[in-house]
PDBQT receptor file of N, H, CA, C and O in Angstrom, charges set to zero:
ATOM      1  N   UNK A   1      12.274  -1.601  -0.615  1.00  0.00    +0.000 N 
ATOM      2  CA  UNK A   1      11.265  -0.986   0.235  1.00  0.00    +0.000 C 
ATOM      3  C   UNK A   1      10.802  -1.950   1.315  1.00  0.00    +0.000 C 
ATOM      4  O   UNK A   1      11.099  -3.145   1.330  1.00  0.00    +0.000 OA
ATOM      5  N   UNK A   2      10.252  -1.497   1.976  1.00  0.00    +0.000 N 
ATOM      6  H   UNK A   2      10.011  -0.527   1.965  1.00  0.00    +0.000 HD
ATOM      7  CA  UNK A   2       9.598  -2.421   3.343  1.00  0.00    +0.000 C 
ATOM      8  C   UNK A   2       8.128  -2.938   3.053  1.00  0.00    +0.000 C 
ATOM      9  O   UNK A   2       7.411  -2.258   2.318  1.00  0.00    +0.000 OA
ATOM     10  N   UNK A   3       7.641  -4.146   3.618  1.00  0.00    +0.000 N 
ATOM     11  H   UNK A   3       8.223  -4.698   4.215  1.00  0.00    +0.000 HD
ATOM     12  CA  UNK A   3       6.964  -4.870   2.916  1.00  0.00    +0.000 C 
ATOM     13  C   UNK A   3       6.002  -4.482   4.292  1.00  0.00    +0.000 C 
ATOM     14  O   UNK A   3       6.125  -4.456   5.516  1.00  0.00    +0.000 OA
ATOM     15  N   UNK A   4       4.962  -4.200   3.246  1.00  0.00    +0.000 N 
ATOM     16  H   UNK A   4       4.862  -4.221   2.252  1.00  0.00    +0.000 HD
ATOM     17  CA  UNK A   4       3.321  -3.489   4.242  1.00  0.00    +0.000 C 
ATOM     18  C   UNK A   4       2.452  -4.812   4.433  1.00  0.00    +0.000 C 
ATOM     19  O   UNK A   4       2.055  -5.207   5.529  1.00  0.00    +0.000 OA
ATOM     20  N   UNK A   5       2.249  -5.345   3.398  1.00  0.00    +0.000 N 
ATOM     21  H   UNK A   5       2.571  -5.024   2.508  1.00  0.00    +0.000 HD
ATOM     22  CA  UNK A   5       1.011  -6.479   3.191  1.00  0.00    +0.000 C 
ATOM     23  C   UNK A   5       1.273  -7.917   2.109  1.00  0.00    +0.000 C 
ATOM     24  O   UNK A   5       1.585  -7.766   0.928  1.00  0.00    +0.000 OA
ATOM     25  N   UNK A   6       1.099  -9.183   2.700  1.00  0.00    +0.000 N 
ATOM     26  H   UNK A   6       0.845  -9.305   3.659  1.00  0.00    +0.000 HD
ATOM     27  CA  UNK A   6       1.495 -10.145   1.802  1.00  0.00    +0.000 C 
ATOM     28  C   UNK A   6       0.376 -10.408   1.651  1.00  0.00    +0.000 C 
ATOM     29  O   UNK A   6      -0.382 -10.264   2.610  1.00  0.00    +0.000 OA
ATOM     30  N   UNK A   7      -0.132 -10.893   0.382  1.00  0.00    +0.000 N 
ATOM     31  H   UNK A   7       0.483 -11.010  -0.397  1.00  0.00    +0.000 HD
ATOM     32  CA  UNK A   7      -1.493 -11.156  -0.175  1.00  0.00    +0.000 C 
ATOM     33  C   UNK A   7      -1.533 -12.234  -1.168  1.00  0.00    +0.000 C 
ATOM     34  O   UNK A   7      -0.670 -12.688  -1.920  1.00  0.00    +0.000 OA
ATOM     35  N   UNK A   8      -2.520 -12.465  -1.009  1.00  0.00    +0.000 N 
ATOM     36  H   UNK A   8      -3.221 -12.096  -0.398  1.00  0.00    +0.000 HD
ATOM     37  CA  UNK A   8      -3.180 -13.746  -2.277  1.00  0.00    +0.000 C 
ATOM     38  C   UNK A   8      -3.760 -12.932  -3.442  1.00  0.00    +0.000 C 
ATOM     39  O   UNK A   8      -4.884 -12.727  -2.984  1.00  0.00    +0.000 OA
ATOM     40  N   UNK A   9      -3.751 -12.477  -4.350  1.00  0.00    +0.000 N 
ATOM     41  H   UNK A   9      -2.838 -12.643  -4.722  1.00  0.00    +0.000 HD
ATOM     42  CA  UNK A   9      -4.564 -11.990  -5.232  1.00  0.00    +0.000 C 
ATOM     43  C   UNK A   9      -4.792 -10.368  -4.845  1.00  0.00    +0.000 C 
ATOM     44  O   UNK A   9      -4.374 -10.003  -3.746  1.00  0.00    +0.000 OA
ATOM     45  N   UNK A  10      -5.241  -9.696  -5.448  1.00  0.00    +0.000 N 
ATOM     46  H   UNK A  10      -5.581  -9.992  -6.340  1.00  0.00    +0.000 HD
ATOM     47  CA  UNK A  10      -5.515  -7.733  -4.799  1.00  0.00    +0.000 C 
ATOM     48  C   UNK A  10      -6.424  -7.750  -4.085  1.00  0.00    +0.000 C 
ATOM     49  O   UNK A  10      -7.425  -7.155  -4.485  1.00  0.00    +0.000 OA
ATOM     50  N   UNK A  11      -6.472  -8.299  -2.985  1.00  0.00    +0.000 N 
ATOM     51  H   UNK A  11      -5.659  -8.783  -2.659  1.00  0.00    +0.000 HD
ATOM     52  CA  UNK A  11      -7.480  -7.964  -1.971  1.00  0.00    +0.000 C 
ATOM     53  C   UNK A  11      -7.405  -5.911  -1.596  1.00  0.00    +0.000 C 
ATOM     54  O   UNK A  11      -8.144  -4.969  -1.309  1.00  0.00    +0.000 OA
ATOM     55  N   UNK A  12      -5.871  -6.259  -1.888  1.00  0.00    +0.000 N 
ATOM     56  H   UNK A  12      -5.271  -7.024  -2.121  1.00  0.00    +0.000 HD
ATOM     57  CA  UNK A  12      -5.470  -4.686  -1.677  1.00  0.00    +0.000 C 
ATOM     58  C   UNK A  12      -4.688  -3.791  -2.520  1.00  0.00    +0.000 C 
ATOM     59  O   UNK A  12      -3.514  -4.016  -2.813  1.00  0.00    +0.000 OA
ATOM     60  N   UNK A  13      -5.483  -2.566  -2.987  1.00  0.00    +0.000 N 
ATOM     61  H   UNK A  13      -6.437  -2.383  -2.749  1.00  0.00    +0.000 HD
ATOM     62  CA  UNK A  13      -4.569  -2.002  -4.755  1.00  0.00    +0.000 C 
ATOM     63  C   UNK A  13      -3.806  -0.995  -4.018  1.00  0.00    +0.000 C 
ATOM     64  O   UNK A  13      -4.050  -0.587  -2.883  1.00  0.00    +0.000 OA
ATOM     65  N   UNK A  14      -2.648  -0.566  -4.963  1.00  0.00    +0.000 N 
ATOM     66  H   UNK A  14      -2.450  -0.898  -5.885  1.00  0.00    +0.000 HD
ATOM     67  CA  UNK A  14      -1.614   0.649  -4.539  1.00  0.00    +0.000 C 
ATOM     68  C   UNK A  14      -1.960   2.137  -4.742  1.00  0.00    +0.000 C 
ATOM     69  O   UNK A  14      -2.608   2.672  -5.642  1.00  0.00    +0.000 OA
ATOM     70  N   UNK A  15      -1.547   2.491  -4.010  1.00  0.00    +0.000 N 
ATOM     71  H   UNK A  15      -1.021   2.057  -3.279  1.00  0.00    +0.000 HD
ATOM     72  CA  UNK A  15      -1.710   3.940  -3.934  1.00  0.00    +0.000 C 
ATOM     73  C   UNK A  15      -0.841   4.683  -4.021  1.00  0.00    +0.000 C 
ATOM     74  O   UNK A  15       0.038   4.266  -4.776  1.00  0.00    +0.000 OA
ATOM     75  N   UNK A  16      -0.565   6.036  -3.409  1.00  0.00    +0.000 N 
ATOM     76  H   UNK A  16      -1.279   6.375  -2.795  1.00  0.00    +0.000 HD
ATOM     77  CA  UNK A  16       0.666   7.020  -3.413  1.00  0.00    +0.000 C 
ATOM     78  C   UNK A  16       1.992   5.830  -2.950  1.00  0.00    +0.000 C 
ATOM     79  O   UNK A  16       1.851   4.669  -2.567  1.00  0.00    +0.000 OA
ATOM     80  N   UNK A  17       3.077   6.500  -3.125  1.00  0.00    +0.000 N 
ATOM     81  H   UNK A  17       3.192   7.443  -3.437  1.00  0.00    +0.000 HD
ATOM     82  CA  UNK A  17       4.432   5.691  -3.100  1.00  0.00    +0.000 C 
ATOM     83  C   UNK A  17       4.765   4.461  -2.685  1.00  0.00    +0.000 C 
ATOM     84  O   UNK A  17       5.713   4.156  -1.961  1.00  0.00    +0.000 OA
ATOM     85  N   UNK A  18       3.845   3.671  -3.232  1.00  0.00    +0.000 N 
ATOM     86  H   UNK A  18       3.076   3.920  -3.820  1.00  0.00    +0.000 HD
ATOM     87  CA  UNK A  18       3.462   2.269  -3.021  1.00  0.00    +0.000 C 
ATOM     88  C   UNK A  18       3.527   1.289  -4.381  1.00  0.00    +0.000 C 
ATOM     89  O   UNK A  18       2.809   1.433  -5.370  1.00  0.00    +0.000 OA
ATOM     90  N   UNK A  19       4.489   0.324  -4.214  1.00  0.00    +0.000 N 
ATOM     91  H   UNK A  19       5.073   0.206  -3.411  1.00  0.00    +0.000 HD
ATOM     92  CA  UNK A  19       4.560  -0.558  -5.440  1.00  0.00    +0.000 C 
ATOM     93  C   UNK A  19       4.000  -1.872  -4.969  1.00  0.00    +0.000 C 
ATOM     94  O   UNK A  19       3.914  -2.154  -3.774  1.00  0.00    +0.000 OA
ATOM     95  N   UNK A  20       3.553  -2.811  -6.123  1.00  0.00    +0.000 N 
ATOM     96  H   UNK A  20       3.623  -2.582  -7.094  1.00  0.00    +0.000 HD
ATOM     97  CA  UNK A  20       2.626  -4.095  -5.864  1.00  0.00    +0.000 C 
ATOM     98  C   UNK A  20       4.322  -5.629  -6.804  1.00  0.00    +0.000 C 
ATOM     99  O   UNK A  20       4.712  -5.823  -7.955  1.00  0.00    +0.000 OA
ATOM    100  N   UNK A  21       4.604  -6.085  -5.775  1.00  0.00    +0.000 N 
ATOM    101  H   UNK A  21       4.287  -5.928  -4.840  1.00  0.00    +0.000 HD
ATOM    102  CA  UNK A  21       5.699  -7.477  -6.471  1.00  0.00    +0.000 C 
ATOM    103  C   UNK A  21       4.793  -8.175  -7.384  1.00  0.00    +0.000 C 
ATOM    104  O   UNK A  21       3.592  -7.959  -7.546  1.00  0.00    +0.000 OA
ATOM    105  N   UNK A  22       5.534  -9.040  -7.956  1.00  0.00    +0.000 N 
ATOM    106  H   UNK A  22       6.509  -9.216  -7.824  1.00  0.00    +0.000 HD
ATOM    107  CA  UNK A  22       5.190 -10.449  -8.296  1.00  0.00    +0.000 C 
ATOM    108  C   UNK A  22       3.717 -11.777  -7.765  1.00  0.00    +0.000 C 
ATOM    109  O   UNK A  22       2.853 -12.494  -8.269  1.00  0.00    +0.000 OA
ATOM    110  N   UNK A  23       4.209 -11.432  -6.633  1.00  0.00    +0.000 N 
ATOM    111  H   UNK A  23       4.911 -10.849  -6.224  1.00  0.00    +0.000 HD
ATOM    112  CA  UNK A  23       3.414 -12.219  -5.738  1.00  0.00    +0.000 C 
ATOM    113  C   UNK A  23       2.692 -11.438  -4.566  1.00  0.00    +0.000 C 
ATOM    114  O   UNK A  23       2.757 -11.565  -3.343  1.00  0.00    +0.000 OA
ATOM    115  N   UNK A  24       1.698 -10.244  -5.715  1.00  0.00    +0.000 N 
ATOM    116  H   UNK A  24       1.645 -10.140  -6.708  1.00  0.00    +0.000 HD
ATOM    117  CA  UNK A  24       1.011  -9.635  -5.125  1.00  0.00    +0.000 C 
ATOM    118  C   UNK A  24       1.472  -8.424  -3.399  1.00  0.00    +0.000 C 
ATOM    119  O   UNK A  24       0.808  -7.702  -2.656  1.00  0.00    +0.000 OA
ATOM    120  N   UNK A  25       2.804  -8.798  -3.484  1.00  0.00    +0.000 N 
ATOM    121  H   UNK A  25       3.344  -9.385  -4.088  1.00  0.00    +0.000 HD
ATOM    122  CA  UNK A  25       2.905  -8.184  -2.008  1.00  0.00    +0.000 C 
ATOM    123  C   UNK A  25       2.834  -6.507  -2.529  1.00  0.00    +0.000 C 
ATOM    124  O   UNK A  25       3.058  -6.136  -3.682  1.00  0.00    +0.000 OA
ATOM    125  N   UNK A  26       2.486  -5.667  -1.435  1.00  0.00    +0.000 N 
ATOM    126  H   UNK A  26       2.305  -5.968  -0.499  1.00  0.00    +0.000 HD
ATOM    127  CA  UNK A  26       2.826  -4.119  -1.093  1.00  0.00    +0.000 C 
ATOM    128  C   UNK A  26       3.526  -3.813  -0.465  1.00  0.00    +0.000 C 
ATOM    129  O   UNK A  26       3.386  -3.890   0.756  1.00  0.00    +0.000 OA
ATOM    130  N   UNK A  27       4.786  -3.239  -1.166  1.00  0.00    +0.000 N 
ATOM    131  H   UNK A  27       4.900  -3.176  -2.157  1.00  0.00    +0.000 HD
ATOM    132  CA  UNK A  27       5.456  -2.721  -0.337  1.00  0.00    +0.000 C 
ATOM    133  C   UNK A  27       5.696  -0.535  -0.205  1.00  0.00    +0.000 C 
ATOM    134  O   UNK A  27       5.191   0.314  -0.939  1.00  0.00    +0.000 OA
ATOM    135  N   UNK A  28       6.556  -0.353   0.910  1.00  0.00    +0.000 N 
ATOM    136  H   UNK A  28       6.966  -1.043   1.507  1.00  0.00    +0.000 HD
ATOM    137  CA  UNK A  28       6.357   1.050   0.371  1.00  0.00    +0.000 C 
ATOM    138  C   UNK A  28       7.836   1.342  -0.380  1.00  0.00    +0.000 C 
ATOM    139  O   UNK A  28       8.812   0.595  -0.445  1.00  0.00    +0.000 OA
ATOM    140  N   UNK A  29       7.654   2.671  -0.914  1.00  0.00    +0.000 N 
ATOM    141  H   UNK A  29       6.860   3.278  -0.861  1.00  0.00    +0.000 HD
ATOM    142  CA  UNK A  29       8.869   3.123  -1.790  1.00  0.00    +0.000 C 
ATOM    143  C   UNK A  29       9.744   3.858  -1.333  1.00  0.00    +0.000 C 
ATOM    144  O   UNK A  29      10.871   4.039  -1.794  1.00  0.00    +0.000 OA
ATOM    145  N   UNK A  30       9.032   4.552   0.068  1.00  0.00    +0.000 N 
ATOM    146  H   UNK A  30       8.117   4.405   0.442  1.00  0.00    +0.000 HD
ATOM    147  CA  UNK A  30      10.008   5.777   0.936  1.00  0.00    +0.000 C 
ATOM    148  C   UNK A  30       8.834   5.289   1.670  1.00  0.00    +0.000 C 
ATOM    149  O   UNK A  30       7.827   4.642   1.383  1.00  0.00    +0.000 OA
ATOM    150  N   UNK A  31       9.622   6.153   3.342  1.00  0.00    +0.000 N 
ATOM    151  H   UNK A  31      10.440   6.678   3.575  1.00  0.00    +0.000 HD
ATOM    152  CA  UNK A  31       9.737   5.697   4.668  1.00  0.00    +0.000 C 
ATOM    153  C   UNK A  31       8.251   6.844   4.689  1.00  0.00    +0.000 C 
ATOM    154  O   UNK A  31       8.077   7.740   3.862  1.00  0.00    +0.000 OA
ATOM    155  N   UNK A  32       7.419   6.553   5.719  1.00  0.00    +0.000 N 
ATOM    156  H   UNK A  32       7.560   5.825   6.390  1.00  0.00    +0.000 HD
ATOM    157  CA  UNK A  32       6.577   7.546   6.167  1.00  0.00    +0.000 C 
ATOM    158  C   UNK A  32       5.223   7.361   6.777  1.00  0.00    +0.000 C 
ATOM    159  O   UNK A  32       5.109   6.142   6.908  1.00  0.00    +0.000 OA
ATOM    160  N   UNK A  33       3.828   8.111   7.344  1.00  0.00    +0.000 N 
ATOM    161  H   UNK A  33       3.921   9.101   7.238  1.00  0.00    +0.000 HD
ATOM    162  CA  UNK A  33       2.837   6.800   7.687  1.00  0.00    +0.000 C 
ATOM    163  C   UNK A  33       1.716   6.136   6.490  1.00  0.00    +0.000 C 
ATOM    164  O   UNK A  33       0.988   6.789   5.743  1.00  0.00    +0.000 OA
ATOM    165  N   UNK A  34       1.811   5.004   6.558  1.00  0.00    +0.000 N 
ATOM    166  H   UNK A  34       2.403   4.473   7.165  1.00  0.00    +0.000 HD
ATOM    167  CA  UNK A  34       0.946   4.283   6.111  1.00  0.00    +0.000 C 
ATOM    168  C   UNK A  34      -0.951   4.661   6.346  1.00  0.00    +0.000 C 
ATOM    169  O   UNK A  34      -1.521   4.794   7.430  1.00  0.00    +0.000 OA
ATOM    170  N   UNK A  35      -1.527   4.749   5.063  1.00  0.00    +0.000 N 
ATOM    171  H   UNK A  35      -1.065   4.641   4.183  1.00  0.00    +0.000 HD
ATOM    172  CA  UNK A  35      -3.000   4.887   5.354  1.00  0.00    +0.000 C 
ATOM    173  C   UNK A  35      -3.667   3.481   4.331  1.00  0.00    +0.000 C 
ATOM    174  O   UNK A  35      -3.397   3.212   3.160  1.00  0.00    +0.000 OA
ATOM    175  N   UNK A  36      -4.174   3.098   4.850  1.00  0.00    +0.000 N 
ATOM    176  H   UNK A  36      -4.393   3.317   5.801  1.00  0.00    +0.000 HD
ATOM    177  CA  UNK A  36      -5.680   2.396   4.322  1.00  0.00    +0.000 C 
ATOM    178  C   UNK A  36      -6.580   2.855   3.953  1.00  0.00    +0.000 C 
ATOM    179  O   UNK A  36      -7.459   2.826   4.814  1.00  0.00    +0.000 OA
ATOM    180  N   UNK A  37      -7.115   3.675   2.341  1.00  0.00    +0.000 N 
ATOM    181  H   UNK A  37      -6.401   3.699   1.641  1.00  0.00    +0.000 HD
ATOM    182  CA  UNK A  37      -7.813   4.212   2.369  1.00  0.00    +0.000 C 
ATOM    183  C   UNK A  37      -8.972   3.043   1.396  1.00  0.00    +0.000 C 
ATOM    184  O   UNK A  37      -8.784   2.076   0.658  1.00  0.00    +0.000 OA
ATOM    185  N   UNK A  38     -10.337   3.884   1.968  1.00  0.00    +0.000 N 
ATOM    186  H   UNK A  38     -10.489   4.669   2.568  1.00  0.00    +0.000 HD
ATOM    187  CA  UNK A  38     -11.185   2.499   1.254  1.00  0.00    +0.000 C 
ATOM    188  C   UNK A  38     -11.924   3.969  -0.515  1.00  0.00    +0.000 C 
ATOM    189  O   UNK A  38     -12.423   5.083  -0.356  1.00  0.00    +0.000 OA
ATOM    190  N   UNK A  39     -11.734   3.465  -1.446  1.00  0.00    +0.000 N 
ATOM    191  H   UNK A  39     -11.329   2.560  -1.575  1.00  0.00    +0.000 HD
ATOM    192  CA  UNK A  39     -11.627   4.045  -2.488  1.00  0.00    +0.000 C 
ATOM    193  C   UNK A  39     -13.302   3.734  -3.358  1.00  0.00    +0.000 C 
ATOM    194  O   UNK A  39     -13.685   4.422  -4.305  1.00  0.00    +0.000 OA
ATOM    195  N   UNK A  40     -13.984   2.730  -2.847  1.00  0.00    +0.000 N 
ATOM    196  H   UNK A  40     -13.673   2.172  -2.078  1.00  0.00    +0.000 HD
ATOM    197  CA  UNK A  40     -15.216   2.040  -2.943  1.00  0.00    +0.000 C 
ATOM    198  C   UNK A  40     -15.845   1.362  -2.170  1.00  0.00    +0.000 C 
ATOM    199  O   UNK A  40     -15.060   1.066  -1.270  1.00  0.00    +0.000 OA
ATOM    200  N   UNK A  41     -17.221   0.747  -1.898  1.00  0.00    +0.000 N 
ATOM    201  H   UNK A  41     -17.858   0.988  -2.630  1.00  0.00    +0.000 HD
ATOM    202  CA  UNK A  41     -17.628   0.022  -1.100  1.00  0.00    +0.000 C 
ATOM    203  C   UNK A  41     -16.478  -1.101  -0.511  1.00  0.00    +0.000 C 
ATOM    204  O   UNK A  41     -15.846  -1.102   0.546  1.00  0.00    +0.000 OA
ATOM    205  N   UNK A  42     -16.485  -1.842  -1.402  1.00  0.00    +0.000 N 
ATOM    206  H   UNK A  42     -16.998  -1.842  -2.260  1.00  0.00    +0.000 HD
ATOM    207  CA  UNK A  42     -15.442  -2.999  -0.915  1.00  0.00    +0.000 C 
ATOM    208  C   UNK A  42     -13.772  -2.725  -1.349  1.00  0.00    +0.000 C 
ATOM    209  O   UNK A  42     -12.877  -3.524  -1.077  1.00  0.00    +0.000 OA
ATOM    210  N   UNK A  43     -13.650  -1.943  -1.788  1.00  0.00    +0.000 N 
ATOM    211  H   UNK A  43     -14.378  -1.294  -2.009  1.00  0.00    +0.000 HD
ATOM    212  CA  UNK A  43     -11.833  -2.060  -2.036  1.00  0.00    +0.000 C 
ATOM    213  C   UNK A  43     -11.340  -0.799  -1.182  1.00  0.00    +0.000 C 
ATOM    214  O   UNK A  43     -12.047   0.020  -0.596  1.00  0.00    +0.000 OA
ATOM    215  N   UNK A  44      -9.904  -0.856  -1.263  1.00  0.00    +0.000 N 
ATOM    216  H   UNK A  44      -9.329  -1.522  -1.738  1.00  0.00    +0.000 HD
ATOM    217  CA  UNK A  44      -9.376  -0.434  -0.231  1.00  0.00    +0.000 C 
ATOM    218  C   UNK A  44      -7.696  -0.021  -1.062  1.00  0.00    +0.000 C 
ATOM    219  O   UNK A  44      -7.293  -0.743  -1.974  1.00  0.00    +0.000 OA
ATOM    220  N   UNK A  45      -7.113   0.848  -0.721  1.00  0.00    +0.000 N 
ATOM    221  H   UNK A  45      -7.441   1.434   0.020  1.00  0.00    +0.000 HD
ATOM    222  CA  UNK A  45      -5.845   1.197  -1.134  1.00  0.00    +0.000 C 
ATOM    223  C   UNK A  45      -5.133   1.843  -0.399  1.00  0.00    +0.000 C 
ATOM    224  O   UNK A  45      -5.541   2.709   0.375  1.00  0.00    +0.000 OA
ATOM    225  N   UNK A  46      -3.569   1.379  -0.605  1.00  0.00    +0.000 N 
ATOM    226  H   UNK A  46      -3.238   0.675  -1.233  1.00  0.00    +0.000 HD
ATOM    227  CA  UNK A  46      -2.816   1.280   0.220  1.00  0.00    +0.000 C 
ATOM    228  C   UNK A  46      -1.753   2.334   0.302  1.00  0.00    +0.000 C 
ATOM    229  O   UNK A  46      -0.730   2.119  -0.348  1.00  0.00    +0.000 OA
ATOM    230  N   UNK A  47      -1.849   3.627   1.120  1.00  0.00    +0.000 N 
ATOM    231  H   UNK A  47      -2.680   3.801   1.648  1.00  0.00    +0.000 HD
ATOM    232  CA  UNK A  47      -0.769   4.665   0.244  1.00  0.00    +0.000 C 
ATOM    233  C   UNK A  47       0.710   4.852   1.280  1.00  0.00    +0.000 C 
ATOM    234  O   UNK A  47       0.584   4.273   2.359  1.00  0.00    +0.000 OA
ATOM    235  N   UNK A  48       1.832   5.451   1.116  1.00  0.00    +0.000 N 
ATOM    236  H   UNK A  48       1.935   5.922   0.239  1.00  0.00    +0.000 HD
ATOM    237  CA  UNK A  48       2.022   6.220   2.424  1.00  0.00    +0.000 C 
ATOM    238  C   UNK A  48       2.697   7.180   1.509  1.00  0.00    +0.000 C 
ATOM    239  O   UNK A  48       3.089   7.142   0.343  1.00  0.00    +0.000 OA
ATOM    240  N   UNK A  49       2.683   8.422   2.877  1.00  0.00    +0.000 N 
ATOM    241  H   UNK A  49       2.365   8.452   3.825  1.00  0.00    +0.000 HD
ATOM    242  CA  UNK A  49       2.444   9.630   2.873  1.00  0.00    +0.000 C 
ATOM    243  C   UNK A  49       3.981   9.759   3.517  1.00  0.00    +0.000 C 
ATOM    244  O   UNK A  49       4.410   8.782   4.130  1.00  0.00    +0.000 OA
ATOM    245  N   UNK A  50       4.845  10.995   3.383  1.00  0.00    +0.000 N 
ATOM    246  H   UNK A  50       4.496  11.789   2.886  1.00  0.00    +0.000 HD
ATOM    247  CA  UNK A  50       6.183  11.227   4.134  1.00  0.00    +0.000 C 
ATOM    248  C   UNK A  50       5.956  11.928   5.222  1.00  0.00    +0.000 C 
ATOM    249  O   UNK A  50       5.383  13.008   5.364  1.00  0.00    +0.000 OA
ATOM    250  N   UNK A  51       6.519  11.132   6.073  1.00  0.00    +0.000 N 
ATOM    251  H   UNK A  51       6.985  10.254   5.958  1.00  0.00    +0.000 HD
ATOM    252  CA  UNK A  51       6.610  12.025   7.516  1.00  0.00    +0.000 C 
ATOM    253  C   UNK A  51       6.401  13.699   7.269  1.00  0.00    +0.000 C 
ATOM    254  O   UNK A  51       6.463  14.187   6.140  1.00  0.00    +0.000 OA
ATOM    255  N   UNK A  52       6.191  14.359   8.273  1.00  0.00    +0.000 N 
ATOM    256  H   UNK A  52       6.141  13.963   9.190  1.00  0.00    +0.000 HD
ATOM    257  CA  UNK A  52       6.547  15.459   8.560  1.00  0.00    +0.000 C 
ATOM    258  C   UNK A  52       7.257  16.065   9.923  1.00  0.00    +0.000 C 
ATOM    259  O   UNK A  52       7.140  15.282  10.865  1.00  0.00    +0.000 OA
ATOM    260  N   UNK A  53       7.900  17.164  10.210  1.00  0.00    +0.000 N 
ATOM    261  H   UNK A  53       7.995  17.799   9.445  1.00  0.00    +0.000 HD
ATOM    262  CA  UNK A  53       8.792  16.966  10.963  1.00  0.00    +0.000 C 
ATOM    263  C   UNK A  53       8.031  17.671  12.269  1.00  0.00    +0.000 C 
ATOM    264  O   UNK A  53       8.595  17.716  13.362  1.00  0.00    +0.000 OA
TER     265      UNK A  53
């Protein structure tokens, strides 16, 4: 998959078709747009969604 966000620790958790590596990175699982959604005051999650045509 293509790599969204490199991180130190979960500054940022996964969301829809979104997997988290080893070393904290996000990447996505299938192609499509990316959202930032904030899920609480301070956290934030990372989804993407499939194109549409």
């Amino acid at each position: 998959g293509t790599i969204i966000i490199r991180q130190r620790g979960t500054k940022f958790h996964v969301g829809n078709n979104v997997k988290i590596g080893r070393d904290h990175t996000i990447y996505s699982v299938i192609e499509g747009l990316v959202k930032f959604e904030r899920y609480s005051k301070e956290r934030f999650k990372i989804s993407v969604y499939p194109k549409t045509a």
